[in-house]
N, C-alpha and C positions, 0 to 999 in steps of 0.2 A: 618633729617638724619635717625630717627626713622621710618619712614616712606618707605625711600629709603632701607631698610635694610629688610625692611616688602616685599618690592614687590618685592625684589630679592631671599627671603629666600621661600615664599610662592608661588610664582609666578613658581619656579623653580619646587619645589614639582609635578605640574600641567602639567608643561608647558617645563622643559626644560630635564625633565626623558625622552618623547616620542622623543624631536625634537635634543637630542645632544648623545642621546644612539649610534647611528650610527657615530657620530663623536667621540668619546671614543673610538668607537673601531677601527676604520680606527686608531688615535694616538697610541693608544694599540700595533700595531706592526711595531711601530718606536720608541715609548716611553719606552716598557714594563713594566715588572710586576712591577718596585721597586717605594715602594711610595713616597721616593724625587723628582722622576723623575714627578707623576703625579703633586705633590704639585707646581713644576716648572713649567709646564705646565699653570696652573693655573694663579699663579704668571703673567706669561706673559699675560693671557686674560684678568686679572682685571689692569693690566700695560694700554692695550689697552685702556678698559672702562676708563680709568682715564685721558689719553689723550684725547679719545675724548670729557669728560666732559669737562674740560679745554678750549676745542673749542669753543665747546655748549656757555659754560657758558660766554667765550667773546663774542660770537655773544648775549648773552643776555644782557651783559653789554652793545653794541653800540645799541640794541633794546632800550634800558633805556636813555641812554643819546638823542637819537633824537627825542624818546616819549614826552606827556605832560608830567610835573612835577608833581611830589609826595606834598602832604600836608607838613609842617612841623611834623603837629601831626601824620602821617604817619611813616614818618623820626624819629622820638622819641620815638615810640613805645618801652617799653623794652622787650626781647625775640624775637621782630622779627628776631634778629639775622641781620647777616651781607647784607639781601638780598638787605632791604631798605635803608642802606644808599649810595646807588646812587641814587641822582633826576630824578624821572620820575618812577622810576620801579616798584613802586605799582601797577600802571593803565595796566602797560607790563607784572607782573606778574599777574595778572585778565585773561588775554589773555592765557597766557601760561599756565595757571592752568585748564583755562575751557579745554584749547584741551586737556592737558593730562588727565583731568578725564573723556572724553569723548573718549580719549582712551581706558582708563583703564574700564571702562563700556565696550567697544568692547571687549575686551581681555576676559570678566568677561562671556561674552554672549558665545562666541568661546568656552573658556573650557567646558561648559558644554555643547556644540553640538548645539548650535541654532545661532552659527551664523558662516560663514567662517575662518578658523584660517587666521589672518592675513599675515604669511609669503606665503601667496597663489599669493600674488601682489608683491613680491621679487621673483617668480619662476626663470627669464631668470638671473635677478643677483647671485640668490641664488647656482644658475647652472656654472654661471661660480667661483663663490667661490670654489665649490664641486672640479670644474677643476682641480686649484688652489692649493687646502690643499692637494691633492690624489697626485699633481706633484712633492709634498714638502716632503710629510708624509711617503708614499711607499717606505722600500728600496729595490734595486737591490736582486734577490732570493742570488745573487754569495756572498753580504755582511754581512761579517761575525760583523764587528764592529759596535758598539753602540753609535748613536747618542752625541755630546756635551755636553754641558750645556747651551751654548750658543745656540744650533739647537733646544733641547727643549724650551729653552726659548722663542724661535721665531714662533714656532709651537702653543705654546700659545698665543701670541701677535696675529697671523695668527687670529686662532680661535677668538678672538675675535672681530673680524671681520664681522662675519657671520651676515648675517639680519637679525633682530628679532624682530617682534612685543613687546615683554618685554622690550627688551633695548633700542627699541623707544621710549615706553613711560618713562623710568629711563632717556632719554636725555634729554625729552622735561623737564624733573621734573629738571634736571641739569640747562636745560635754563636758569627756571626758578630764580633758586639761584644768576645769576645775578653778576658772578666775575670769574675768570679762576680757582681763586683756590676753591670756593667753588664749582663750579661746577663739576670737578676733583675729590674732595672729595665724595661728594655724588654717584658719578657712581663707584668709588669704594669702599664704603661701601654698593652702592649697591652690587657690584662684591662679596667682603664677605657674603652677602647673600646666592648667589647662591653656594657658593664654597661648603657648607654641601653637599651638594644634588650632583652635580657634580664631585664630588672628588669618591664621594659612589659610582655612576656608573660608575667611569670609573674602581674601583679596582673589581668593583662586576664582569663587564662586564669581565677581565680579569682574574678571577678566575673561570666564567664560561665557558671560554674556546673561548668569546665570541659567547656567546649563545644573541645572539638579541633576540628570541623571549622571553627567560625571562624578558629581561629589558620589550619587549612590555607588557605583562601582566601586569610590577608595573606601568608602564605610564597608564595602562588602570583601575587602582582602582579607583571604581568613588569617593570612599570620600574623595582620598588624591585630586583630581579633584575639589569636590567641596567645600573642605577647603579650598584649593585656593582660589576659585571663591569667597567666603565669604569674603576673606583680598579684594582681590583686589577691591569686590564692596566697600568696606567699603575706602581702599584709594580712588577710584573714586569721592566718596563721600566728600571725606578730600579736595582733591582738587579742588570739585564746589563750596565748601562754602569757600577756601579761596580766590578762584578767585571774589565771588561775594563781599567777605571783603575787597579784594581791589581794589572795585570799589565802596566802600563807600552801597553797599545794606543789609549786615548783618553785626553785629559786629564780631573783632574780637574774639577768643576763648583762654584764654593763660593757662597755666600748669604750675604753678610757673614761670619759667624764657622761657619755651618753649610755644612758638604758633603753637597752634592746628591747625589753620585756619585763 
């Protein structure tokens, strides 16, 4: 969970200032300035991320049950936490851990300009998203009235929709947890990650009259850039060695009652 909280808070810093400034402010004037309204917003994105973890995480759990079985000693670990007690998901999370840290090493390359940002292969989905939010989010110039609670709330649930190289890899790491409800949990506590960073743009955006080109300038500091790139190498890393831990090639690593790896 610690981990999932790291690549959403850091990851965001990086990665979601330059890629969601532009959706901030398109909400912005359907939303507006009051900040219940952005918090609700919010609310609905991380609603989303939690549903889909929930998904993820069952498809991880029938990946587990038609997999080979887990050791006993596997099964018994203390702090492994809830992943291992289904039979077989050691060897499935091994699988699921290598991809996502070989995500998260893509992702790590991307921010700092040496390798393609991954939403570049979501373009034609990404476009009809864009559709999508702008047909939801726009009102009429003639409307005078404000938005619901209920229409914000959906505007965020929407949003979190959008394609993301990030919350691919927070899925796959959902996967890998291996139950609906932990999977659920972890996409949205990664969602609480990113809400710091997210919430800031979207009031910033909106006090600056929606000035995008300032948001672009704080997407473009490189060291909030490569502070990012730093966590993420570093979770990439968390998640090669625990995929090779369970596949029996390094030990595991525990933290009192938490496993590192």
């Amino acid at each position: 969970m610690i981990a999932a909280f790291l690549l959403g808070l850091t990851g965001s810093l990086g990665h979601c200032v330059g890629m969601c400034s532009g959706v901030s402010l398109l909400l912005g004037r359907q939303v507006g300035s009051r900040s219940w309204r952005w918090l609700l917003v919010h609310l609905g994105r991380i609603t989303t991320y939690g549903l889909l973890g929930s998904a993820v995480g069952a498809l991880g759990y029938f990946i587990a049950q038609s997999g080979d079985h887990g050791s006993a000693h596997d099964m018994a670990m203390p702090g492994y936490g809830s992943a291992l007690i289904i039979p077989g998901l050691s060897r499935s999370q091994g699988v699921l851990a290598a991809v996502t840290a070989v995500l998260a090493f893509y992702m790590t390359l991307a921010l700092i300009g040496r390798a393609p940002s991954p939403e570049l292969l979501f373009v034609r989905l990404t476009r009809r998203w864009g559709q999508v939010m702008r047909r939801f989010a726009v009102r009429p110039s003639s409307s005078t009235a404000e938005p619901g609670f209920l229409s914000v709330f959906l505007l965020g649930m929407l949003w979190g929709l959008l394609p993301c190289g990030l919350v691919l890899a927070a899925l796959l790491t959902a996967t890998a947890a291996g139950s609906p409800f932990q999977g659920a949990l972890t996409m949205m506590v990664f969602g609480l990650g990113t809400w710091p960073v997210n919430v800031s743009v979207g009031l910033l955006g909106q006090r600056r009259k929606g000035n995008s080109g300032y948001l672009g300038k704080i997407s473009s500091l490189p060291h909030l850039r490569y502070a990012a790139a730093v966590v993420l190498l570093l979770f990439s890393a968390q998640m090669g060695l625990r995929g090779l831990a369970a596949w029996g090639w390094v030990e595991h690593l525990h933290l009192g009652g938490v496993i590192l790896w």
